[in-house]
TORMIVEX-359107 format. One record per residue (C-alpha): residue in three letters; x negated, y negated, z negated. Coordinates in steps of 0.1 Angstrom, whole numbers, padded with zeros to 4 digits, always signed. Each point is the difference from the previous one (the first is absolute). Example, Ala and Ser with C-alpha at 12.3 -4.5 7.8 and 13.67 -1.06 7.14 Angstrom:
2
ala-0123+0045-0078;ser-0014-0034+0007;
END
This chain:
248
unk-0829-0317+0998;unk+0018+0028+0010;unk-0021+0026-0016;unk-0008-0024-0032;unk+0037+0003-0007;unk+0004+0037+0011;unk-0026+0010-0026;unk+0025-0021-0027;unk+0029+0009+0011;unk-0012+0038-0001;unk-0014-0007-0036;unk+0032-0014-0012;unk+0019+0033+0011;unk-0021+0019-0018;unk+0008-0016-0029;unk+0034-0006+0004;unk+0011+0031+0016;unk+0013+0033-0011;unk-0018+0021-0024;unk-0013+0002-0039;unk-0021-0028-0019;unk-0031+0028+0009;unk+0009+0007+0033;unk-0001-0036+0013;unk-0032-0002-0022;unk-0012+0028+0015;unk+0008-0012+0034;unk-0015-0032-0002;unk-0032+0014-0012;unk+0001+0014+0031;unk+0008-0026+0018;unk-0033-0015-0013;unk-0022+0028+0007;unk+0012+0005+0038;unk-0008-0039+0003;unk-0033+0006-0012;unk-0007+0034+0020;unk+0016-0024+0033;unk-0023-0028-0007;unk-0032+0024+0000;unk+0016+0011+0035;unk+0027+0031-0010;unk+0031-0014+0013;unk+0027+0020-0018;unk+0028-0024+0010;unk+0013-0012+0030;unk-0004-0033-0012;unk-0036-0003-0011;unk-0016-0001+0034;unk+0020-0035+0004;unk-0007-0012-0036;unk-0038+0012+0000;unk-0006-0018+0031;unk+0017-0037-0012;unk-0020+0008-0035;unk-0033+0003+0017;unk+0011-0032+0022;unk+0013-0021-0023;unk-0025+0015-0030;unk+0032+0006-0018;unk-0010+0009-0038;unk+0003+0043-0013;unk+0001-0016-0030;unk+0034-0026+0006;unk+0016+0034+0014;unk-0010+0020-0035;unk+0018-0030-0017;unk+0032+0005+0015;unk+0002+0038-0002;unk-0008-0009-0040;unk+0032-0029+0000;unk+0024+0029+0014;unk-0014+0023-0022;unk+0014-0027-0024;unk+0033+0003+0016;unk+0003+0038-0005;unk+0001-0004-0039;unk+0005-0031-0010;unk-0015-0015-0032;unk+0013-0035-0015;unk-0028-0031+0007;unk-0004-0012-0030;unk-0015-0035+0013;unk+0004-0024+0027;unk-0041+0013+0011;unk+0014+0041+0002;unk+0029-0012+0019;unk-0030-0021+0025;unk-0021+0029+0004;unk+0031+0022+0013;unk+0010-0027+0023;unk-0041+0003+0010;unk+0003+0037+0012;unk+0033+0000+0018;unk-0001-0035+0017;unk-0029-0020-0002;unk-0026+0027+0015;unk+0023-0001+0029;unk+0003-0036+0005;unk-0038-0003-0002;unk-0001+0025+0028;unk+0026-0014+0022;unk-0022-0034-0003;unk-0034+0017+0010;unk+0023+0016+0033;unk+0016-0038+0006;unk-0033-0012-0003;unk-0011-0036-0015;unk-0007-0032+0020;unk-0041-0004+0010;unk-0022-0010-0030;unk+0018+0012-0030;unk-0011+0022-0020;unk+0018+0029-0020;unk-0002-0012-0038;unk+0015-0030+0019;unk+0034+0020+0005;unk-0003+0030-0025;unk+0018-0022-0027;unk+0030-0017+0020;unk+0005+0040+0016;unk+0003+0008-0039;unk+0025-0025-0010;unk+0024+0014+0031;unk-0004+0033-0009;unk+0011-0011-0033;unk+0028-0020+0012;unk+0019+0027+0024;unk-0005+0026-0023;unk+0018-0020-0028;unk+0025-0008+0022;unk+0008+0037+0007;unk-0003+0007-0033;unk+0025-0024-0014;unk+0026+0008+0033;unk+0001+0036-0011;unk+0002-0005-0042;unk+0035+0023-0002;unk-0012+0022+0028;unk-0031+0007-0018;unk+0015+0004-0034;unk+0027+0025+0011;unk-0035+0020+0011;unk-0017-0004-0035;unk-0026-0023+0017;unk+0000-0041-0018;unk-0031-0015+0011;unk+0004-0032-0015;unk-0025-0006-0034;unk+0016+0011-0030;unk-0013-0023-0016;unk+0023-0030+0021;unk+0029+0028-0006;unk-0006-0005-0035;unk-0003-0039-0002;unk+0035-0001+0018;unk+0015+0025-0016;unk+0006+0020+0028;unk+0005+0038-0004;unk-0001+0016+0038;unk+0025+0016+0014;unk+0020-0026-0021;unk-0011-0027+0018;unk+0033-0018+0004;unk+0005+0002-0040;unk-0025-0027-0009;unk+0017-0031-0002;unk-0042-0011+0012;unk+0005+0019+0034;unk-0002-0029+0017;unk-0023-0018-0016;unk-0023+0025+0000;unk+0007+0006+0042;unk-0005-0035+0004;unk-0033+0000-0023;unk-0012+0030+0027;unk+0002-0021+0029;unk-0014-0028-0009;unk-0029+0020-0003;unk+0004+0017+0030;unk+0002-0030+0012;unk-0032-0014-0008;unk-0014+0031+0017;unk+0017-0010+0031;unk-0017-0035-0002;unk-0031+0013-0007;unk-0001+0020+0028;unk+0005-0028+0025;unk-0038-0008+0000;unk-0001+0034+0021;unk+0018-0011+0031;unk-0027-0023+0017;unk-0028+0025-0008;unk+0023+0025+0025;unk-0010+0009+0035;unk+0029-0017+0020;unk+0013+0029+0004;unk+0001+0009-0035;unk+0013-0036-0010;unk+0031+0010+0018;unk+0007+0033-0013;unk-0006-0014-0037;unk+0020-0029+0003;unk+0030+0019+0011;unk-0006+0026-0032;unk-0005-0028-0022;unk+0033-0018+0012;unk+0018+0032-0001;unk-0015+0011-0035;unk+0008-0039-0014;unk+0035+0002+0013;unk+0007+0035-0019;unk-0016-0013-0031;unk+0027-0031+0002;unk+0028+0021+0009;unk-0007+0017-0031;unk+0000-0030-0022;unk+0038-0015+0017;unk+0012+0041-0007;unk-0011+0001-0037;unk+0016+0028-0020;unk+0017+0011+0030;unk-0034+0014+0016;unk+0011+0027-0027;unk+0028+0014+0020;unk-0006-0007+0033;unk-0030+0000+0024;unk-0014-0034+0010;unk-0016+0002+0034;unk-0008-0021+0033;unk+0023+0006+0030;unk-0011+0011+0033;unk+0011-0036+0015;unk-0021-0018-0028;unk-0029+0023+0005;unk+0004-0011+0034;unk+0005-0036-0006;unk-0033+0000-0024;unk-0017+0016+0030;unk+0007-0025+0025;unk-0006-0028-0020;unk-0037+0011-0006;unk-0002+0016+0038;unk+0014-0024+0021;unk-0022-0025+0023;unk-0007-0035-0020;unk+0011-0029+0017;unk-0022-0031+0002;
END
C-alpha cells in the first residue's frame, strides 16, 4: 500500500506542482517511460524497486497505472466534461484504477472471483472521487478546473466560479448527492467479497467518505467559503468503531 499510493502521490505532484502546462506534460511523459524502463528491470527511481516488486506480487495492471498518468495529464490543462460519461471516465483514471488495486493487495475472501468485485470497486471509485470533487467546487474554480458536466451546469443554470449566484445552487448540490449517493449504495455489495482484512480497511473509508458526503449536504452553499472536512477525533471515532473487538 505504501508504494501503490507513493506512485499517486508522486503522479499528482507532477501535475500539480510548479512549472508550465508543457513542462508538467513533459514530465509526466517521463514519468511514464521510467515506469516502463523500471518494469523491464531499469530502476531509475528510488521507488520502483518497492512498486515493481508488489506489481509482480499482486499482478498489479501497466495498464491501470497508464490510466492515471492520462487523468493527471487531465488535471494539467483542464477541458470542460461535457457529459455525466466524460466526467466517469476522469473519475476512472484518477480513482478507480487505484481502488481496483488496493482490492487485488487486500485480497478477496476464498471462492470469489474477480468480475465478482470489479463492478462494486467501480461504483467506490466513483463515489470518493465525487465526493472530492464536490468538497473542492470553489477551490477548483479559483484554479480554472470545474469538473462537474456542463451539461448539469447548464440545466441549473449554474455559471462556475458563480456558483453561489444561481438561486438552483442548492438544488443542484443536493441533486449531486443523491447521485453520489447511489454510488455509495452500490458499492456496499463489495464489502463481503473483502479479505477480512480488507473488509476493515473499506468499511472505515466507506464510513469516512459517507460522513463527508453528508457533511456536505447539512453545509450547503457554505461548502463555497469554507472547507468541509473530518476532524482528527472523528477520524478516530470512525476508526474505532470499525476496529474495535465485537462483543457477543
Amino acid at each position: 500500500m505504501n508504494a501503490l499510493y507513493a506512485m499517486a502521490r508522486l503522479t499528482d505532484d507532477l501535475a500539480d506542482g510548479p512549472g508550465s502546462i508543457t513542462t508538467k506534460r513533459q514530465s509526466l511523459s517521463q514519468w511514464k517511460s521510467d515506469l516502463r524502463l523500471a518494469v523491464a528491470g531499469a530502476h531509475t527511481h528510488p521507488i520502483h524497486p518497492a512498486l515493481c516488486d508488489v506489481m509482480q506480487h499482486f499482478s498489479l495492471p501497466f495498464e491501470d497505472f497508464e490510466q492515471l498518468i492520462a487523468g493527471c495529464l487531465q488535471d494539467v490543462a483542464p477541458q470542460p466534461f461535457g457529459t455525466y460519461s466524460e466526467l466517469q471516465q476522469y473519475c476512472y483514471r484518477v480513482s478507480c484504477v487505484i481502488g481496483l488495486n488496493c482490492v487485488r493487495i487486500w485480497g478477496i475472501q476464498p471462492g470469489v472471483k474477480w468480475d465478482d468485485v470489479h463492478a462494486a470497486a467501480l461504483e467506490a471509485g466513483y463515489a470518493f472521487q465525487l465526493t472530492n470533487i464536490l468538497r473542492d467546487l470553489a477551490e477548483d474554480s479559483r484554479a480554472g478546473r470545474v469538473y462537474l458536466p456542463q451539461e448539469e451546469l447548464t440545466k441549473f443554470g449554474i455559471v462556475p466560479p458563480d456558483w453561489a449566484k444561481s438561486p438552483r445552487f442548492s438544488e443542484f448540490l443536493n441533486w449531486q448527492l443523491d447521485r453520489v449517493a447511489t454510488h455509495y449504495q452500490r458499492a456496499e455489495a463489495l464489502t463481503p467479497l473483502l479479505s477480512n482484512e480488507g473488509q476493515a480497511i473499506y468499511t472505515l473509508m466507506m464510513r469516512a467518505y459517507r460522513e463527508l458526503a453528508e457533511r456536505l449536504r447539512r453545509a450547503g452553499p457554505k461548502l463555497l467559503v469554507r472547507r468541509i472536512k473530518l476532524s482528527s477525533w472523528q477520524k478516530f471515532r470512525l476508526a474505532w468503531a470499525v476496529m474495535r473487538p465485537q462483543r457477543a
